[in-house]
C-alpha positions as MATLAB code, in Angstrom:
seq = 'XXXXXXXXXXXXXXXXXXXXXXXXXXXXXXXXXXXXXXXXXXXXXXXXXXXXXXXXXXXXXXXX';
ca = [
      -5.447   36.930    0.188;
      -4.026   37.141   -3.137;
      -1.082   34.899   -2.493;
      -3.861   31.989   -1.810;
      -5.789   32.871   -4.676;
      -2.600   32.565   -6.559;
      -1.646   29.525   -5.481;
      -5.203   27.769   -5.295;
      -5.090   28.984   -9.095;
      -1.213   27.818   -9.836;
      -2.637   24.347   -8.662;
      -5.627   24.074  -10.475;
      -3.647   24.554  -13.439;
      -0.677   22.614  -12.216;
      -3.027   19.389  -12.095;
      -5.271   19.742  -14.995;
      -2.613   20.658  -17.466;
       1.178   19.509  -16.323;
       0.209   16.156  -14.371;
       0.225   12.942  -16.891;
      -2.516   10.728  -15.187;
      -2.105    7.444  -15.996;
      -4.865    5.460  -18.302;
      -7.034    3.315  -17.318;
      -5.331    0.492  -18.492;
      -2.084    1.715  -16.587;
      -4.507    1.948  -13.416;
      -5.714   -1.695  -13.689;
      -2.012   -2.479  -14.513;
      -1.111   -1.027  -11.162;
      -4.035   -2.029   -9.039;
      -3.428   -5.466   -9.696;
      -0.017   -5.418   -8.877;
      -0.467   -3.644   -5.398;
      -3.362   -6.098   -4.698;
      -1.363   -9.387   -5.417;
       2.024   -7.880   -3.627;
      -0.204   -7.515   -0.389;
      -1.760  -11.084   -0.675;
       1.832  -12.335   -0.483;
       2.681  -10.079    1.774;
      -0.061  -11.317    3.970;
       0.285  -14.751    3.374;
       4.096  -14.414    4.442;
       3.245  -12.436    7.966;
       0.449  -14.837    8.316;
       2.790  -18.084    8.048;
       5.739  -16.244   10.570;
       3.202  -15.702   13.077;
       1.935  -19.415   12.619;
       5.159  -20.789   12.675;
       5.908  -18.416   15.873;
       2.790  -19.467   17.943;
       3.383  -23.444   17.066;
       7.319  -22.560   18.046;
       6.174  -21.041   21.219;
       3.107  -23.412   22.352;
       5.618  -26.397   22.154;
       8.387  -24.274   23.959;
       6.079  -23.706   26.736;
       4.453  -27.472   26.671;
       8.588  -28.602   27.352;
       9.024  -26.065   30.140;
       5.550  -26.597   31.746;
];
């Protein structure tokens, strides 16, 4: 039991005093970066699957 307490208490102390959290400008900073990278990241799948199912529909239209 003591080896948890120790290392609930090694933690604790690990994240409130070693850890450099970031501001909350550096948070914004980063937030906004993640959120735009997965709009284009989006908009590209999006446009390969268009692309795919207008490919395929007129494959299938010739073979039909």
């Amino acid at each position: 039991m003591n080896k948890v307490r120790a290392y609930f208490r090694e933690s604790y102390h690990e994240l409130v005093h070693k850890v450099s959290w970031p501001t909350w400008q550096e948070l914004q900073s980063s937030t906004m970066i993640v959120l735009i990278a997965t709009i284009v990241i989006t908009a590209i799948v999006w446009g390969m699957d268009a692309l795919s199912h207008l490919m395929l529909t007129q494959y299938y239209k010739i073979i039909s």
